[in-house]
ROGU-492481 format. One record per residue (C-alpha): residue in three letters; chain; x, y, z. Coordinates in nm, 2 decimals, padded with zeros to 4 digits. Each point is the difference from the previous one (the first is absolute). Layout:
[ALA; A; [X; Y; Z]]
...
//
This chain:
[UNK; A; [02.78; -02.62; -02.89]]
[UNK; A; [-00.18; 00.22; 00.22]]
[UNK; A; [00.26; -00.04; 00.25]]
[UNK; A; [00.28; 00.12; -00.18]]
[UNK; A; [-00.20; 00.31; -00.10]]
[UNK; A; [-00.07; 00.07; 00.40]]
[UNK; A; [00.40; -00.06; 00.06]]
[UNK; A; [00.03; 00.30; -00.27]]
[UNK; A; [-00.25; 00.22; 00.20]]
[UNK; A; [00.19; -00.06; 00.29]]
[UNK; A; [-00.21; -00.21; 00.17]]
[UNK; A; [00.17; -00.29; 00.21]]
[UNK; A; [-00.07; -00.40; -00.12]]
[UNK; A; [00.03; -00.31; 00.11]]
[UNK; A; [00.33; -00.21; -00.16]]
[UNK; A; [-00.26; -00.18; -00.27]]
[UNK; A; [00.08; -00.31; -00.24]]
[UNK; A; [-00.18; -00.09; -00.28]]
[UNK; A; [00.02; -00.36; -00.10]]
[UNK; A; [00.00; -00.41; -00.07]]
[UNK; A; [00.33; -00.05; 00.03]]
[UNK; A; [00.02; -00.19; 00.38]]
[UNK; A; [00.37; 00.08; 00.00]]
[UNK; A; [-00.07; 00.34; -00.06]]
[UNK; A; [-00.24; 00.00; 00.29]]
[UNK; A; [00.24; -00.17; 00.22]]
[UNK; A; [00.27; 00.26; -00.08]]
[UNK; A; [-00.24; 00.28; 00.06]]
[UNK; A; [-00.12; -00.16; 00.33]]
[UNK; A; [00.34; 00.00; 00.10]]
[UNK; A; [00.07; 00.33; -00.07]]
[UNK; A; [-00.28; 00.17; 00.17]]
[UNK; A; [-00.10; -00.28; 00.30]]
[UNK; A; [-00.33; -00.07; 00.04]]
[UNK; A; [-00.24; 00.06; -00.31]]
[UNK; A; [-00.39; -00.02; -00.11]]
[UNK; A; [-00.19; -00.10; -00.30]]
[UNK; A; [-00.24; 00.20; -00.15]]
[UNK; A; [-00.21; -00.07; -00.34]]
[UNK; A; [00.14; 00.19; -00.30]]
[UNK; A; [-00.39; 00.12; -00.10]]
[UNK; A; [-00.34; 00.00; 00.20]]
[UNK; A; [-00.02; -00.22; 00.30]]
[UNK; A; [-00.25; -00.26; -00.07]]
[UNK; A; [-00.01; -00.32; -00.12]]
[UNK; A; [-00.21; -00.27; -00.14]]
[UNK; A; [00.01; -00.32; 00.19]]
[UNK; A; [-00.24; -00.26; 00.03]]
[UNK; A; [-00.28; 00.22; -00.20]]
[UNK; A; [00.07; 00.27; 00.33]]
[UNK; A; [00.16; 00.32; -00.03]]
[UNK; A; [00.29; 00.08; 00.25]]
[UNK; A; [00.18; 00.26; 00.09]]
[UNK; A; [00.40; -00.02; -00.01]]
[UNK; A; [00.16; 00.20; 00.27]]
[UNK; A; [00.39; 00.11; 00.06]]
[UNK; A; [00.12; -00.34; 00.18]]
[UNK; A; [00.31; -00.04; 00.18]]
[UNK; A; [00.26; -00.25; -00.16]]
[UNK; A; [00.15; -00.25; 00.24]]
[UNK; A; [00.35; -00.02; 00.00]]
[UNK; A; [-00.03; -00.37; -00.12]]
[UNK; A; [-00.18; 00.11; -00.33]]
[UNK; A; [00.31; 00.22; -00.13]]
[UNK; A; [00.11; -00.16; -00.32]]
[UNK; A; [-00.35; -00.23; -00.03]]
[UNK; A; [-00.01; -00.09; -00.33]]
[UNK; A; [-00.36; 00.01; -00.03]]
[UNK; A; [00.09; 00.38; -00.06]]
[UNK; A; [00.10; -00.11; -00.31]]
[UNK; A; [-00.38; -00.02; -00.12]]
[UNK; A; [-00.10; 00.33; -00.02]]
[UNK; A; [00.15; 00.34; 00.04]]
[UNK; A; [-00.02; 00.11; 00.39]]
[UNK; A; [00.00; 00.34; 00.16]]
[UNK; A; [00.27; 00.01; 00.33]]
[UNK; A; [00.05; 00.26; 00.19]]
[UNK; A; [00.22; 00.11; 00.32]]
[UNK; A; [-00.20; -00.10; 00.30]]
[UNK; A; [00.01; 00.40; 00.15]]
[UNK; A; [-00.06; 00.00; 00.39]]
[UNK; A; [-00.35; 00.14; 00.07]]
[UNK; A; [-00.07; 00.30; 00.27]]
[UNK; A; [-00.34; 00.08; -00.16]]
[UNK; A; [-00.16; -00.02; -00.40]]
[UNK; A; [-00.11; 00.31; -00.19]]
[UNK; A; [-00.27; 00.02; -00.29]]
[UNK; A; [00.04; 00.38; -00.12]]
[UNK; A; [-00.31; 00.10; -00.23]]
[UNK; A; [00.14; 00.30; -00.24]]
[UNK; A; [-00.24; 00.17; -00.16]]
[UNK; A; [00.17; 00.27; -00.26]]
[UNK; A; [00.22; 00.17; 00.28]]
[UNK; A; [-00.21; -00.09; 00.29]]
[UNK; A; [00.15; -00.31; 00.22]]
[UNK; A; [-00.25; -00.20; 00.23]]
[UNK; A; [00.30; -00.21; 00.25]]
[UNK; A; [-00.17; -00.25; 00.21]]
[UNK; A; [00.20; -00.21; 00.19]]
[UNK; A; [-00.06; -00.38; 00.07]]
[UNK; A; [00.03; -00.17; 00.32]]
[UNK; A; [00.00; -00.38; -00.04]]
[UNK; A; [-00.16; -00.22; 00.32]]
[UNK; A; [00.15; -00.33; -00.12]]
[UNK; A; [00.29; -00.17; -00.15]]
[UNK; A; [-00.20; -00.09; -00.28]]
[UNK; A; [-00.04; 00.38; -00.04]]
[UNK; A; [00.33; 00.12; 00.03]]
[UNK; A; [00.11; -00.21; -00.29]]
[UNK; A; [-00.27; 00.09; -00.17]]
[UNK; A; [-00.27; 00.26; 00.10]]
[UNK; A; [-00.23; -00.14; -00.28]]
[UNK; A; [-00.05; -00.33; 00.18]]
[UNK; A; [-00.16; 00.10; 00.35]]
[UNK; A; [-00.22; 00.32; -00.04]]
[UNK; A; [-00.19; 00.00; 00.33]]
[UNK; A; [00.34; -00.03; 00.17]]
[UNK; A; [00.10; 00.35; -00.15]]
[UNK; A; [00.04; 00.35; 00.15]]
[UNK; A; [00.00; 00.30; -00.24]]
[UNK; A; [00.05; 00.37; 00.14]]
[UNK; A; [00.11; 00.32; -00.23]]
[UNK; A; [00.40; 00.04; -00.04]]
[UNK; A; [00.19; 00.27; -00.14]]
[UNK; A; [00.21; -00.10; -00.32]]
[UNK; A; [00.39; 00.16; 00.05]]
[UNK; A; [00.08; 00.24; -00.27]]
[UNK; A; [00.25; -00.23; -00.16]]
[UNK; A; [-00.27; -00.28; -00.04]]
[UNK; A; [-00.27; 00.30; -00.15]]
[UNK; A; [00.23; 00.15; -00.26]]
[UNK; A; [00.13; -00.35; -00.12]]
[UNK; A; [-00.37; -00.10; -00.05]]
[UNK; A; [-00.07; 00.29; -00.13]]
[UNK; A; [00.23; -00.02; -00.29]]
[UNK; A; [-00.12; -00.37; -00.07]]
[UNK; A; [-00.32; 00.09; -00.10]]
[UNK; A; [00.11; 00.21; -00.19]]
[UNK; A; [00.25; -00.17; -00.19]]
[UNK; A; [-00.26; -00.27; -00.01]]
[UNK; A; [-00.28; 00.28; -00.11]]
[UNK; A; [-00.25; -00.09; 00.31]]
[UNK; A; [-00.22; 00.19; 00.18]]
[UNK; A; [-00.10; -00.24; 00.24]]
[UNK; A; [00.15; -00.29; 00.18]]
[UNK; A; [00.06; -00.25; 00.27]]
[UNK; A; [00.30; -00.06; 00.16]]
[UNK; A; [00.13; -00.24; 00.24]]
[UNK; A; [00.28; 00.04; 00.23]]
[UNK; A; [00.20; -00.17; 00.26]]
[UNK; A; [00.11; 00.23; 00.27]]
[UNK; A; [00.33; -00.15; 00.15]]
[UNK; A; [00.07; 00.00; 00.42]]
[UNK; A; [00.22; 00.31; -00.08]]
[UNK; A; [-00.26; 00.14; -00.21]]
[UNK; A; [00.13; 00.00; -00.33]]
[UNK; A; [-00.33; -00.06; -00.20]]
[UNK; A; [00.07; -00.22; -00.31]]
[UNK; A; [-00.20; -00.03; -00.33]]
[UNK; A; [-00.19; -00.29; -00.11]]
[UNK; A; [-00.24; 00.03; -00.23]]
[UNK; A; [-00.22; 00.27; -00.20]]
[UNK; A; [-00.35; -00.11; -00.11]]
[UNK; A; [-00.17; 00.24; -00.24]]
[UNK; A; [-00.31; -00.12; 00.09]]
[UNK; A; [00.07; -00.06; 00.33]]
[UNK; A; [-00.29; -00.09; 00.29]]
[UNK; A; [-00.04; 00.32; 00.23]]
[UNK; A; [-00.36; 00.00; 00.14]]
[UNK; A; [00.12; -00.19; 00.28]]
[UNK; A; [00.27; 00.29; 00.11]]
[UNK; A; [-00.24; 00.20; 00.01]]
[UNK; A; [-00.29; -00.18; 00.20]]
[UNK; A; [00.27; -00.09; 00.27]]
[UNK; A; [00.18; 00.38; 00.01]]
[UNK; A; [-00.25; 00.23; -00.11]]
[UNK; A; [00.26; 00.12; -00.26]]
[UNK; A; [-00.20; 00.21; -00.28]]
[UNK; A; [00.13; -00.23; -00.29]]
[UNK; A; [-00.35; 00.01; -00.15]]
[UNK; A; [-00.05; 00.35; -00.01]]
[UNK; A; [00.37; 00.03; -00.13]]
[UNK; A; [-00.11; -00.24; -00.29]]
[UNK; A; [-00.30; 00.19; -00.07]]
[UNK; A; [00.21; 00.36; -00.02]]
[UNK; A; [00.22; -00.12; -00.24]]
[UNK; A; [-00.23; -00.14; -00.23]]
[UNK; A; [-00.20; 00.33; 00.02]]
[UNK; A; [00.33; 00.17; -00.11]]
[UNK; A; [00.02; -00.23; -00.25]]
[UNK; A; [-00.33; 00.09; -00.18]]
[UNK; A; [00.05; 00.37; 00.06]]
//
């Protein structure tokens, strides 16, 4: 699990659980306190002939143990208290930090959920947080990525995910961050 792999690169993650066990979820729930659900794979969904987009959701208290867990395998993670959010573009050794200010609750669940609510400005990313994702892509042999982090009220800034392929243009247009030229470099190195 990706995870596990950014534990071992010295990133920080969330406490996760992977399962459709209710028990087990109820256990984890009341190890950790408050928890969210996120899909195990894409976000989106097939309903009514319409494709929808599943985003982190928090899980009431009164859900912990609901045996409708028991139909599929779930995704639960610690519910981390949010200062700000983080997608870091990496591009070989070149990190893009752009931090993400969310205008509504909907947001700060979820920045996903409420674009036009966001605020994005250029952040620095702590040494700590650039050598750890450093040595994941390279454990995981990538040259480029996207990365999301949380970045706690006492500014610890915890790992969520890596997408490969993640979306980036959107950093840029908002920051002015030179991902694009950085993409173009390295694939000129690459053909050298």
């Amino acid at each position: 699990m990706q995870l596990d792999a950014a534990a071992r690169a010295g990133l920080m993650v969330p406490p996760t659980l992977v399962t459709n066990d209710p028990t087990a979820m109820r256990d984890f729930a009341s190890e950790v306190g408050q928890i969210v659900v996120k899909p195990l794979s894409g976000s989106g969904i097939v309903e009514d002939g319409q494709t929808r987009v599943v985003y982190t959701t928090p899980v009431p208290e009164v859900d912990f143990g609901d045996a409708a867990v028991g139909l599929t395998a779930h995704l639960f993670q610690a519910r981390i208290p949010k200062q700000y959010e983080v997608r870091l573009t990496v591009v070989d050794d070149r990190l893009f930090g752009t931090r993400i200010d969310a205008g509504s609750e909907a947001a700060r669940v979820d920045w996903r959920t409420d674009p036009d609510s966001l605020q994005y400005s250029v952040t620095e990313v702590p040494a700590r947080v650039r050598t750890g994702i450093l040595t994941l892509m390279h454990k995981l042999k990538l040259r480029f990525c996207a990365a999301d982090f949380i970045v706690t009220p006492d500014d610890q800034w915890v790992f969520l995910e890596l997408n490969p392929n993640g979306q980036w243009a959107f950093v840029e247009d908002a920051t002015g961050q030179p991902i694009t030229a950085a993409i173009a470099d390295a694939l000129q190195e690459e053909t050298s």
